[in-house]
N, C-alpha and C positions, 0 to 999 in steps of 0.2 A: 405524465411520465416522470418518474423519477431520475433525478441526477446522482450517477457512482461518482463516490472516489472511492482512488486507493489511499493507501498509508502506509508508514512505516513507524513500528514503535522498538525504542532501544530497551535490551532490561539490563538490570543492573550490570550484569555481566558485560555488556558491550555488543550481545546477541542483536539482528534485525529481526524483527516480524515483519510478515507482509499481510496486508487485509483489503478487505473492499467494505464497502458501506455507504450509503444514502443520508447518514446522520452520523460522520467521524468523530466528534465529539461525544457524543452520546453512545457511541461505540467503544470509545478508549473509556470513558468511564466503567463500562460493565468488565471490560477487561482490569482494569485497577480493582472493582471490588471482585474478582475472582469470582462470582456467581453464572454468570451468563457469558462469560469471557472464553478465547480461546483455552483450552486445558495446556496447551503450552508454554503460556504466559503465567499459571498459576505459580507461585513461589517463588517469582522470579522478580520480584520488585523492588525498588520501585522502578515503573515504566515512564517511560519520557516518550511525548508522541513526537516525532522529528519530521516528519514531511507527510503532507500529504497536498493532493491534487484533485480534482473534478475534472473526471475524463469521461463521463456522458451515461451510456447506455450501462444494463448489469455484464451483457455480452463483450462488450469490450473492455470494461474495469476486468471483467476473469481475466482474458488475454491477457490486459497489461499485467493484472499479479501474476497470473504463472511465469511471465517472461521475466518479472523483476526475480521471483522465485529460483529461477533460473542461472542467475547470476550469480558470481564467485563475491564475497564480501568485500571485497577492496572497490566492484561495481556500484554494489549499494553503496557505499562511502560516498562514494563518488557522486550520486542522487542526492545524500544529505547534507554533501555540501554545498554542489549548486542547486540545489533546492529549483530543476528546472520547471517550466512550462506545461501546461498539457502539449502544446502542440514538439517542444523541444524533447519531452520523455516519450512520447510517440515515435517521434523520428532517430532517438536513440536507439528504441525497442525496434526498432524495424519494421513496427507495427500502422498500417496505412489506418487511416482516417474515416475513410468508406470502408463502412461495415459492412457491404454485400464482400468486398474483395478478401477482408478477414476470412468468410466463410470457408 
């Protein structure tokens, strides 16, 4: 089984992105070359990847981004600066642990 994370990428503007993905590196790169990358992210560089974490399963990294998605931008600041924990960004997000109780 594959391990998600999410991320957060800055573009130049100061905008967040939120994502998920099994290989974040390899992920922010296809975003940088604009080929395979979010269409959101195109024109918008240079991209700076600012946080990201291994929170497990694909079903719970969605959760975790829609919830980070969710959030007013001064939130996500607030992620990139303390740069929390899986288990500390979970317990911010509201989000339990046991994946049966997400459902």
């Amino acid at each position: 089984m594959k391990n998600w994370s999410v991320y957060l990428i800055r573009t130049q503007h100061s905008t967040l992105y939120t994502g998920i993905a099994t290989d974040v590196l390899q992920r922010f790169t296809e975003h940088q070359s604009g080929k395979r990358g979010a269409k959101y992210l195109r024109a918008k560089g240079p991209l700076t990847l600012v946080y990201h974490v291994e929170v497990g399963t694909h079903s719970l990294a969605a959760k975790v981004e829609y919830k980070i998605k969710q959030l007013v931008k001064a939130k996500k600041e607030n992620i990139v600066a303390n740069t929390p924990s899986r288990e500390s960004l979970l317990r911010c997000l509201n989000i339990s642990e046991n994946i049966s109780e997400n459902i």
